[in-house]
C-alpha positions as CSV (number, residue, x, y, z in Angstrom):
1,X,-11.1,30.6,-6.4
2,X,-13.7,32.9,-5.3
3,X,-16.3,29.7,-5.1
4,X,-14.3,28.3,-2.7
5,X,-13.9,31.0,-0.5
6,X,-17.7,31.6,-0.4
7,X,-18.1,27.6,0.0
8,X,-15.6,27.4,3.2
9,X,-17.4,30.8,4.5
10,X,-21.0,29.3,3.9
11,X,-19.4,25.9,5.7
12,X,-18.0,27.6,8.8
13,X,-21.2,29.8,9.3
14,X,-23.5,26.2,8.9
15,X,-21.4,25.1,11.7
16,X,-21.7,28.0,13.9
17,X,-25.4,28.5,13.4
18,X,-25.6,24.5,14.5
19,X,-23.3,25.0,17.7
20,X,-25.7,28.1,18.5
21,X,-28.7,26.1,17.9
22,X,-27.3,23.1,19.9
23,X,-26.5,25.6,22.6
24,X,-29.8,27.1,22.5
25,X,-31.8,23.6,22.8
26,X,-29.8,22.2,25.9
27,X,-28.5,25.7,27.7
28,X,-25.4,26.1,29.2
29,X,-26.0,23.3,32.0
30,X,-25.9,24.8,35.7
31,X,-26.0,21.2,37.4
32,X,-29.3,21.9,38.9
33,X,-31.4,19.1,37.9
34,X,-34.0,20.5,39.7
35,X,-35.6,23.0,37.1
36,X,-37.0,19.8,35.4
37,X,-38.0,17.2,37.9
38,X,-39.0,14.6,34.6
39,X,-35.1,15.3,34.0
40,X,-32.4,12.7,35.2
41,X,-28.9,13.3,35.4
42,X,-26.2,10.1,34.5
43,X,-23.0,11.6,34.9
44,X,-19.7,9.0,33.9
45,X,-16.4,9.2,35.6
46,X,-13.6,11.2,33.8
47,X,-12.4,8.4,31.3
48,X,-9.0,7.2,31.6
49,X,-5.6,8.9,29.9
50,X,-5.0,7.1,26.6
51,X,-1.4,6.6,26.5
52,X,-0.5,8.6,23.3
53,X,2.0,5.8,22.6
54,X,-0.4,3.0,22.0
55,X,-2.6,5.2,20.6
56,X,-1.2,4.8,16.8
57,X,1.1,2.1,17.0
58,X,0.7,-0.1,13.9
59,X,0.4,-3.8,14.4
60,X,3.2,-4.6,11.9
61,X,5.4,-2.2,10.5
62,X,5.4,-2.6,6.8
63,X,7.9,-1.3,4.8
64,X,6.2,-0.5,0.8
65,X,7.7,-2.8,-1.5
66,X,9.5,-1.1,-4.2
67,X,9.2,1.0,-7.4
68,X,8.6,-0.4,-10.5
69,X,12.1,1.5,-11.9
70,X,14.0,-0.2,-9.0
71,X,13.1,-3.7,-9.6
72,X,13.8,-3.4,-13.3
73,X,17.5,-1.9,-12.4
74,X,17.8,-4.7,-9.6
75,X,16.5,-7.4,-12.3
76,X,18.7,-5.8,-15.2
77,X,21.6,-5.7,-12.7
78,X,21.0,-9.3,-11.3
79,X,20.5,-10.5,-14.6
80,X,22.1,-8.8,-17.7
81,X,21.0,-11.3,-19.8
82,X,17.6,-10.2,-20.2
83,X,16.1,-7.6,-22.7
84,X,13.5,-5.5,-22.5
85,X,12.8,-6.2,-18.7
86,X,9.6,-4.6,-17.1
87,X,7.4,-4.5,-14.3
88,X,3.9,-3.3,-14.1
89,X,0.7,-3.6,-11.5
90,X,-3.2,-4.0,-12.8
91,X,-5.7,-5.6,-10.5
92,X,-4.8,-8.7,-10.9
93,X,-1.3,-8.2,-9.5
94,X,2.0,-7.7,-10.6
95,X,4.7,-9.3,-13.0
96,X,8.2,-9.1,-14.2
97,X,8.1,-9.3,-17.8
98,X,11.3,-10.0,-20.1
99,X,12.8,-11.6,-23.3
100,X,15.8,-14.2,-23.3
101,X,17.4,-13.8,-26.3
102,X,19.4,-16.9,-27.9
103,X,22.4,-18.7,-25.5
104,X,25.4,-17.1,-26.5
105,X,27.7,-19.6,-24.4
106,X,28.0,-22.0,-21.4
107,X,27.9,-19.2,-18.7
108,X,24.8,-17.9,-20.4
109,X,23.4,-21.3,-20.2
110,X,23.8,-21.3,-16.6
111,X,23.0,-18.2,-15.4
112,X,20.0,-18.6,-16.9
113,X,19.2,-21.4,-15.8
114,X,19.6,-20.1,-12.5
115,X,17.6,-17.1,-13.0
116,X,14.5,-19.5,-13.7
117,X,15.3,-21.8,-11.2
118,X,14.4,-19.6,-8.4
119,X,16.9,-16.2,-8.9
120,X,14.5,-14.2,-10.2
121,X,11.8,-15.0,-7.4
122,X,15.0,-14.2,-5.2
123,X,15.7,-10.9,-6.7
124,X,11.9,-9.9,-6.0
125,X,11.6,-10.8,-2.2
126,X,14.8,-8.4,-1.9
127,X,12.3,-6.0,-3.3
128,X,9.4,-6.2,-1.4
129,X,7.4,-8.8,-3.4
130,X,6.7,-12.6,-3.2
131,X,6.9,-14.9,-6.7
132,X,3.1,-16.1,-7.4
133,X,4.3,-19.5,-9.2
134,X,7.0,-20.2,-11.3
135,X,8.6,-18.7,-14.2
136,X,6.4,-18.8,-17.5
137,X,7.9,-19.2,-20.6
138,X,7.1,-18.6,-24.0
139,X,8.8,-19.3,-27.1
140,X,8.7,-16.3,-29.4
141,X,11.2,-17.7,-32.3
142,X,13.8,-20.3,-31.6
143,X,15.7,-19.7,-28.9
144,X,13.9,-16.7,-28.1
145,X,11.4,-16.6,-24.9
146,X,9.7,-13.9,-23.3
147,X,9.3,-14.8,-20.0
148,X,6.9,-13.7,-17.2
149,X,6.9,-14.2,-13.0
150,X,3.8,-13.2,-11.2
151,X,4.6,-11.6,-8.0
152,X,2.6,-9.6,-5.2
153,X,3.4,-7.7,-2.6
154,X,5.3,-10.0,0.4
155,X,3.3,-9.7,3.8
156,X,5.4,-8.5,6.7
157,X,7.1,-11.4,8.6
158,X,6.5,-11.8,12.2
């Protein structure tokens, strides 16, 4: 703590010595251009005023996509069927990861087939993200598939 202190101290004096040295090396300027005749004097009109308003407005306002807890709730919620549902980022980009356990019945049947059919890409764009390619399946045991959707952030329509 006390390094710090002396660190901003040292900084704020470094920056006053260079103000006084700047100050020292031009002068305060009296407009007389006259006391050095090799001296010539460009002076530019006052610029115009910004209009703080279009100063720092965004091009597109971009809502963030969301949280990794949220898509798994809106995924688990979308589709109960799944197990062990997840969603994680690395430099490559994002995926929704998840295991399909066996069909239990004819509704089953359907709703998944739904969900891999384009209802899990759907869920994500509600989220904030875009489906890179389809739904990738892998059979783990019969019946059972773990699944995996590549997804990115969406870019902001308009």
């Amino acid at each position: 703590m006390k390094l710090a202190r002396i660190m901003v101290a040292g900084g704020g004096l470094g920056a006053l010595v260079g103000m006084a040295a700047l100050w020292l090396r031009y002068g305060a300027d009296s407009g007389d251009a006259s006391r050095d005749p090799g001296m010539v004097r460009i002076e530019a009109g006052a610029p115009a005023a910004a209009d703080p308003a279009h100063l720092f407005t965004p091009a597109a306002i971009v809502e963030l996509p969301a949280l990794p807890g949220q898509i798994v709730a809106q995924v688990k919620k979308a589709y109960p069927l799944l197990t062990d549902v997840a969603f994680r980022c690395a430099a490559k980009g994002c995926a929704v990861t998840a295991t399909i356990p066996p069909p239990t019945d004819d509704a089953f049947l359907e709703k998944r087939q739904e969900m891999l059919l384009g209802g899990l890409a759907r869920t994500l764009e509600t989220m904030g993200y875009a489906a890179e390619g389809p739904v990738q399946m892998e059979e783990e045991s019969e019946n059972l598939y773990h699944i995996r959707l590549p997804a990115r952030p969406a870019r902001p329509r308009g």
